[in-house]
N, CA, C and O atoms as a MOPAC input file, in Angstrom:
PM7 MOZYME 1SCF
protein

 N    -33.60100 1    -5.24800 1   -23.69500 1
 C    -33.59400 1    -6.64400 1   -23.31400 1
 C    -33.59400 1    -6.77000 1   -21.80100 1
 O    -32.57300 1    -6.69100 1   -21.11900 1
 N    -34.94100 1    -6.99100 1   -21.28000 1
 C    -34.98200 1    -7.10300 1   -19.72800 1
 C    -35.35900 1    -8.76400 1   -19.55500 1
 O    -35.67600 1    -9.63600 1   -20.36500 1
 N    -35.15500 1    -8.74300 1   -18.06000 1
 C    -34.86400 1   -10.85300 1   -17.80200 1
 C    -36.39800 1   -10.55600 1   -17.88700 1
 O    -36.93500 1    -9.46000 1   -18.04500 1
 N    -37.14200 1   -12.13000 1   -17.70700 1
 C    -38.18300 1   -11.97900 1   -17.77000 1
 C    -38.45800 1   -12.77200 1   -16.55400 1
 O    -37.96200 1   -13.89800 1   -16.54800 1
 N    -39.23900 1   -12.36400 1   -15.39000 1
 C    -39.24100 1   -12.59800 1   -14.24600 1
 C    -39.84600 1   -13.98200 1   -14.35500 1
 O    -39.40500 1   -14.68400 1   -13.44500 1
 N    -41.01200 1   -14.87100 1   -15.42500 1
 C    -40.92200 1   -16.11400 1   -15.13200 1
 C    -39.72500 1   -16.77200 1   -16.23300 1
 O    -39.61800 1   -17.98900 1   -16.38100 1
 N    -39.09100 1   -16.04900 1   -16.76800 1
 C    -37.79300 1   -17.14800 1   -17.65200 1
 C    -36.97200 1   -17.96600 1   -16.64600 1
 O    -36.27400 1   -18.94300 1   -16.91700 1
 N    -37.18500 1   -17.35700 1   -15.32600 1
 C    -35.63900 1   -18.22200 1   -14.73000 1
 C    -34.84000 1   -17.50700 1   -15.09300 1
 O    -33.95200 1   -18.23500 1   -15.53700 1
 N    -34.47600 1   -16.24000 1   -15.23400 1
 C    -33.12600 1   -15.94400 1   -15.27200 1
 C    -32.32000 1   -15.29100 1   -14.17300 1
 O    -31.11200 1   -15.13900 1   -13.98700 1
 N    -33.26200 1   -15.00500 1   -13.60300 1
 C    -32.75700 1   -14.26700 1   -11.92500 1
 C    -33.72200 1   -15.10000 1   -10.88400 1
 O    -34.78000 1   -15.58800 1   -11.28300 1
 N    -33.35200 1   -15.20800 1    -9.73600 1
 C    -34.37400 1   -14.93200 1    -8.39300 1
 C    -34.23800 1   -14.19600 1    -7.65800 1
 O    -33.47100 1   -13.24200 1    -7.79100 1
 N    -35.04600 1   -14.45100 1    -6.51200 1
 C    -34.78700 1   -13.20400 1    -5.18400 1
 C    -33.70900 1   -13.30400 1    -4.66500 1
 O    -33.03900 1   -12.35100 1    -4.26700 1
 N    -33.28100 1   -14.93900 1    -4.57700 1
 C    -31.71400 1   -14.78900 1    -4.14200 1
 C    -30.56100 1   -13.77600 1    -4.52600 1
 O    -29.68400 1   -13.27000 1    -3.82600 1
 N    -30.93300 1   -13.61300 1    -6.24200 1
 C    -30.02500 1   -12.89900 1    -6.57200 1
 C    -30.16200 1   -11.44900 1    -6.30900 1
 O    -29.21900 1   -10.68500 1    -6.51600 1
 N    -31.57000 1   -10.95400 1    -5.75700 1
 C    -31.49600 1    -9.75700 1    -6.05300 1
 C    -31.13700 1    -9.27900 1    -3.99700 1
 O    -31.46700 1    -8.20800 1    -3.48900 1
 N    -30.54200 1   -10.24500 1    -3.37900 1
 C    -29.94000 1   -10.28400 1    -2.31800 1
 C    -28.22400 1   -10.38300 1    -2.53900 1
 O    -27.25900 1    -9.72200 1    -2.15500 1
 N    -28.38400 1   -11.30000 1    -3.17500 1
 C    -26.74800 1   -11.65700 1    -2.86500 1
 C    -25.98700 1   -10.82900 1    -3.72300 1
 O    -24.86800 1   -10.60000 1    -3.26200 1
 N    -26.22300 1   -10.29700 1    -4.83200 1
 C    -25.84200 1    -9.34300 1    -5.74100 1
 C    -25.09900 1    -8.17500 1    -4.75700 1
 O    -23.91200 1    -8.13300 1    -4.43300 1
 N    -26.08100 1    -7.33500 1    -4.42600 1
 C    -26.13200 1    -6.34300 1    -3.13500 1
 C    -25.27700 1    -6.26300 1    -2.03100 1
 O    -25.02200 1    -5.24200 1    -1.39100 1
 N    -24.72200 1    -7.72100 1    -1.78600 1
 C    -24.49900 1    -8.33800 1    -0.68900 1
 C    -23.32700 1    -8.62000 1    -0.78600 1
 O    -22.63500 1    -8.46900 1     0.22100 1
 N    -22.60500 1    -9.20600 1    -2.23000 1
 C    -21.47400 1    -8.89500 1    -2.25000 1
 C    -20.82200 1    -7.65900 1    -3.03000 1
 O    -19.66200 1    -7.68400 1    -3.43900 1
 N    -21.40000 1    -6.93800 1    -3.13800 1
 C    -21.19500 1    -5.66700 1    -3.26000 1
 C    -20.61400 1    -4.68800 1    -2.15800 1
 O    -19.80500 1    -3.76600 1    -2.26000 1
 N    -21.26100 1    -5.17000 1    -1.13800 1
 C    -21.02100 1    -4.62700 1     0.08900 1
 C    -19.96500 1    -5.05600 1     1.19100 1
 O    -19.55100 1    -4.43500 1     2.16900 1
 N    -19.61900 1    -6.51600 1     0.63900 1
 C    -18.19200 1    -7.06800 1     1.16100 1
 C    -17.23600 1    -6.20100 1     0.64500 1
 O    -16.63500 1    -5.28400 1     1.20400 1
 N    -17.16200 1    -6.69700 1    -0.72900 1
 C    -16.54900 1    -6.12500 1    -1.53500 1
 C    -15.71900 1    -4.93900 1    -1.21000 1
 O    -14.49800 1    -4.82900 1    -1.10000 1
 N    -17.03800 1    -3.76100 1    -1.03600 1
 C    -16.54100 1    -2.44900 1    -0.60900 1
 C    -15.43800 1    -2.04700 1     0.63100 1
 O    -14.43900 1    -1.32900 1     0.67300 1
 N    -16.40900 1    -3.19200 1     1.95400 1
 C    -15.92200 1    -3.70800 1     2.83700 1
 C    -14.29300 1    -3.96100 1     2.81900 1
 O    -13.48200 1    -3.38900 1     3.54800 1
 N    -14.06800 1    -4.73100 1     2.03900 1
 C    -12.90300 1    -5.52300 1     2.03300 1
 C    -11.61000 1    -4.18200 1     1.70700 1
 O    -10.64700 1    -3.94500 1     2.43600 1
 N    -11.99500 1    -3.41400 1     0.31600 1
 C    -11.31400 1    -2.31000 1     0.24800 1
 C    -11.15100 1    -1.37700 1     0.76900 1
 O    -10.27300 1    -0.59100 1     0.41300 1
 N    -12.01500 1    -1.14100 1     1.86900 1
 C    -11.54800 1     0.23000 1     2.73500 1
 C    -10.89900 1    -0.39600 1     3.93400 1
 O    -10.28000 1     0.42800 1     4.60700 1
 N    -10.87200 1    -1.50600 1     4.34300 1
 C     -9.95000 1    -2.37600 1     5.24500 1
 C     -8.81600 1    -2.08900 1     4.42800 1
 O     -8.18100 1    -1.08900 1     4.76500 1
 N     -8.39400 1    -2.74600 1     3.40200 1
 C     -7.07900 1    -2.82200 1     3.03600 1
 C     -6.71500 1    -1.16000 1     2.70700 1
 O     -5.53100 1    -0.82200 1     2.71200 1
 N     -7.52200 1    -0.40100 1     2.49500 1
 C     -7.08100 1     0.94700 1     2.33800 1
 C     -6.50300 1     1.72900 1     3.59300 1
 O     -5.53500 1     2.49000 1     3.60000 1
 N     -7.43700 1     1.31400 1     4.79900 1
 C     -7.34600 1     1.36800 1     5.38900 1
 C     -5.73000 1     1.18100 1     6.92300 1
 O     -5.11700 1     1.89200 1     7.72000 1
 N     -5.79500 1    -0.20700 1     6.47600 1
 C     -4.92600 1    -0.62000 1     7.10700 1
 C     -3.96600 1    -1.40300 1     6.32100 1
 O     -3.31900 1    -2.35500 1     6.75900 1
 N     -3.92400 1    -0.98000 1     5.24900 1
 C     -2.39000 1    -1.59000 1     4.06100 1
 C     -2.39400 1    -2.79200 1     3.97100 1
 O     -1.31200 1    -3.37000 1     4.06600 1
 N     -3.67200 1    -3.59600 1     3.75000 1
 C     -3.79700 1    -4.72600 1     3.40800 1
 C     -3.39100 1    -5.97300 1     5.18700 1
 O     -3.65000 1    -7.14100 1     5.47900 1
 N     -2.79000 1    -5.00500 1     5.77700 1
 C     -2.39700 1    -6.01100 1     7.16300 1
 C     -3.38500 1    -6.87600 1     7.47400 1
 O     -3.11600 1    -8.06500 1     7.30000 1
 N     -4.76300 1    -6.52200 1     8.00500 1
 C     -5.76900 1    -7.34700 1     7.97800 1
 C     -6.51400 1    -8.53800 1     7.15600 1
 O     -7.41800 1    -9.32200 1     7.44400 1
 N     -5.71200 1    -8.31200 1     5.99100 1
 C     -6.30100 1    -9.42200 1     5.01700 1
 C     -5.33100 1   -10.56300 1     4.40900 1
 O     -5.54000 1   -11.76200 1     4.22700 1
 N     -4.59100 1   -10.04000 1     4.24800 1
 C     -3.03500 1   -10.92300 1     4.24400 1
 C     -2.80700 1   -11.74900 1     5.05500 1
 O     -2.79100 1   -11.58600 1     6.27500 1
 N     -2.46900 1   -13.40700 1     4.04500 1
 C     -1.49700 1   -14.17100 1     5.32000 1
 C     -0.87700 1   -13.57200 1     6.12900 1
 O     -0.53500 1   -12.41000 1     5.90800 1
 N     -0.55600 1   -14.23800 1     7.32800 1
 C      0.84700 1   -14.06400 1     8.50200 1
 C      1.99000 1   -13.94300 1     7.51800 1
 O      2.46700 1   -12.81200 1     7.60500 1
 N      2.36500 1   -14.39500 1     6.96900 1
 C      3.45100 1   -14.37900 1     5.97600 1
 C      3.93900 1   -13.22200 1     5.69600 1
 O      5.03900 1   -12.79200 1     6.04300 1
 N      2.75700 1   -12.44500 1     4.76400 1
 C      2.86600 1   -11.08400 1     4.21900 1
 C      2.77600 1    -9.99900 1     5.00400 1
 O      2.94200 1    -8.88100 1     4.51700 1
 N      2.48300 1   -10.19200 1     6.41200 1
 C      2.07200 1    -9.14700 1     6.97300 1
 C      3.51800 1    -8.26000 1     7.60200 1
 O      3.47100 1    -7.18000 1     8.19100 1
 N      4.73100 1    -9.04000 1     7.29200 1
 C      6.06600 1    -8.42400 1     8.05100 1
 C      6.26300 1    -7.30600 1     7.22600 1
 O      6.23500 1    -7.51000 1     6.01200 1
 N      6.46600 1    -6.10300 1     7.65700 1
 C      6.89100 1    -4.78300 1     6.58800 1
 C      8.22900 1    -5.01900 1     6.44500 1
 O      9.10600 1    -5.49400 1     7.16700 1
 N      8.16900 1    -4.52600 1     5.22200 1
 C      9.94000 1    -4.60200 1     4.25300 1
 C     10.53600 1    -3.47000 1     4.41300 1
 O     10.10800 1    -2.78300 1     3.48600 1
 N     11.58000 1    -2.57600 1     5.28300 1
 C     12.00100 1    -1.99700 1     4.57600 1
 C     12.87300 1    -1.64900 1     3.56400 1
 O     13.61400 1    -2.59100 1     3.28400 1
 N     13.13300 1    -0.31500 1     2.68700 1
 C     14.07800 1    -0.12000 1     1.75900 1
 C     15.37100 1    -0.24000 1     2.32200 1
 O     15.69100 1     0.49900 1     3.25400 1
 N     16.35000 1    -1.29800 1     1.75000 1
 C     17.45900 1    -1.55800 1     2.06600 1
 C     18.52200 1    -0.29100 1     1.08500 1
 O     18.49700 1     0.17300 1    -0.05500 1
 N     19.12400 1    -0.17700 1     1.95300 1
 C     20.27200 1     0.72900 1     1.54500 1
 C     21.68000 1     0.34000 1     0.31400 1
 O     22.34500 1    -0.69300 1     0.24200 1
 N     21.73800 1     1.20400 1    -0.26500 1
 C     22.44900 1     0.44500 1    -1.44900 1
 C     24.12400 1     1.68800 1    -1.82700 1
 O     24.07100 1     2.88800 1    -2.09500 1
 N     24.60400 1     1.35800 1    -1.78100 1
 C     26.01600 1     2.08700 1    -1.79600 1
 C     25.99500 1     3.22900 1    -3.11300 1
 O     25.52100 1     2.94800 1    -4.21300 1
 N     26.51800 1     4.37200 1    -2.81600 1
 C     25.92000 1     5.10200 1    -4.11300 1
 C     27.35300 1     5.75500 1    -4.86400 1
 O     28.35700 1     6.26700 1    -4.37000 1
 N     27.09500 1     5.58200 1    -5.76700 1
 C     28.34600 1     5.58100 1    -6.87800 1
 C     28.71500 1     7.32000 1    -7.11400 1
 O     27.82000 1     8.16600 1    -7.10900 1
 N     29.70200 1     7.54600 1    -7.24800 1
 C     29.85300 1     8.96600 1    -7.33900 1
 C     31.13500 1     8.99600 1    -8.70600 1
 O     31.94500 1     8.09900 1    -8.94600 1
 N     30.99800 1    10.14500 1    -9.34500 1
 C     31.05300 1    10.19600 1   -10.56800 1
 C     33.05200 1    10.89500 1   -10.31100 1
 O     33.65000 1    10.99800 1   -11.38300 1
 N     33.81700 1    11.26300 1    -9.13100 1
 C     34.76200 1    11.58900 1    -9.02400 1
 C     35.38900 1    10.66600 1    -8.96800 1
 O     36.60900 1    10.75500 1    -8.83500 1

C-alpha cells in the first residue's frame, strides 16, 4: 500500500518537513544529553538540587 502521488495524500511539503523535524528532534536530544536538559528548561528548572542529607539509624 503506497500513497498515490495524485491522491493527495502527501506533498513536497511533507517530504521536507518530515526530514526537518527529524532533525530538530535529534537536535533537541543531544542538547539535553548534552547539557542535562539546562538549555531547554524553564528558568525555574534549571537550579540543581542537591541530595539532602538524612540522619542514619543504627541498629545499636
Amino acid at each position: 500500500m503506497y500513497a498515490d502521488p495524485g491522491g493527495d495524500y502527501y506533498s513536497t511539503a511533507w517530504d521536507l518537513i518530515i526530514p526537518l523535524v527529524g532533525l530538530l528532534f535529534a537536535a533537541i536530544v543531544y542538547l539535553q544529553q548534552r547539557f542535562g536538559g539546562r538549555c531547554i528548561l524553564p528558568k525555574r528548572f534549571k537550579e540543581v538540587e542537591g541530595y539532602e542529607k538524612v540522619p542514619v539509624a543504627s541498629d545499636a
